[in-house]
N, C-alpha and C positions, 0 to 999 in steps of 0.2 A: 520672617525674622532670619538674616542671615545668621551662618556660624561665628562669624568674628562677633557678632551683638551676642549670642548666646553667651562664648569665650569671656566678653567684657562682661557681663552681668553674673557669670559665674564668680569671677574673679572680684565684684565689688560685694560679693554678696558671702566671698569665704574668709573677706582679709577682717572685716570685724568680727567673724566667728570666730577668729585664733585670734585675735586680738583680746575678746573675752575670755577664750580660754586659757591664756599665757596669765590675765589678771587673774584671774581664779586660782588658777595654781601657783603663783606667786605669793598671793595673797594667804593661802592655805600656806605652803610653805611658812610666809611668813610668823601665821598662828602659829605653827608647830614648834619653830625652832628662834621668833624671837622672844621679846623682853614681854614677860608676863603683867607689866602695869597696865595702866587701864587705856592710857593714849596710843598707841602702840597698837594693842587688841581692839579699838575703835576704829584704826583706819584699816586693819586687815579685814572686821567684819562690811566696814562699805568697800573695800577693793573685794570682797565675794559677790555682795549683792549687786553692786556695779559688773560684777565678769556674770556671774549666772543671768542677769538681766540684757546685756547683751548679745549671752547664745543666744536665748528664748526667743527673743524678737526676730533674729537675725535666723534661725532655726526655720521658724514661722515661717517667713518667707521666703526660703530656699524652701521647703514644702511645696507652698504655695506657687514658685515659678515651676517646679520638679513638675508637678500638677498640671500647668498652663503649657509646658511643652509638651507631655504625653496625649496633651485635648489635640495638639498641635499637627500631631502625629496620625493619633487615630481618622483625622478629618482625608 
């Protein structure tokens, strides 16, 4: 695996980690400081569970490739 593939897979593998977490805390924000009715608080609890569900997956597998280069290495 050259460094420009490394490069590129880093790069597709960080821009939905911040992209989850921009919704997350958006989303938080939004709970904090908008409108307390109930439409409102419905879409900021799914733009949570949508941002935390994105780290996680997305976490995963930056784990999981962090892993596959260190085997990469060791060899």
């Amino acid at each position: 695996m050259t460094e420009e593939n490394i490069r590129k897979s880093w790069r597709n593998l960080l821009i939905p980690f911040i992209i989850g977490l921009l919704v997350f805390i958006v989303s938080i924000l939004f709970h904090r400081l908008g409108s307390k009715r109930p439409t409102p608080q419905t879409i900021s609890l799914f733009g949570c569970v949508f941002g935390i569900v994105f780290m996680v997956f997305t976490g995963i597998r930056m784990l999981k490739f962090r892993k596959y280069l260190k085997s990469l290495n060791e060899q």
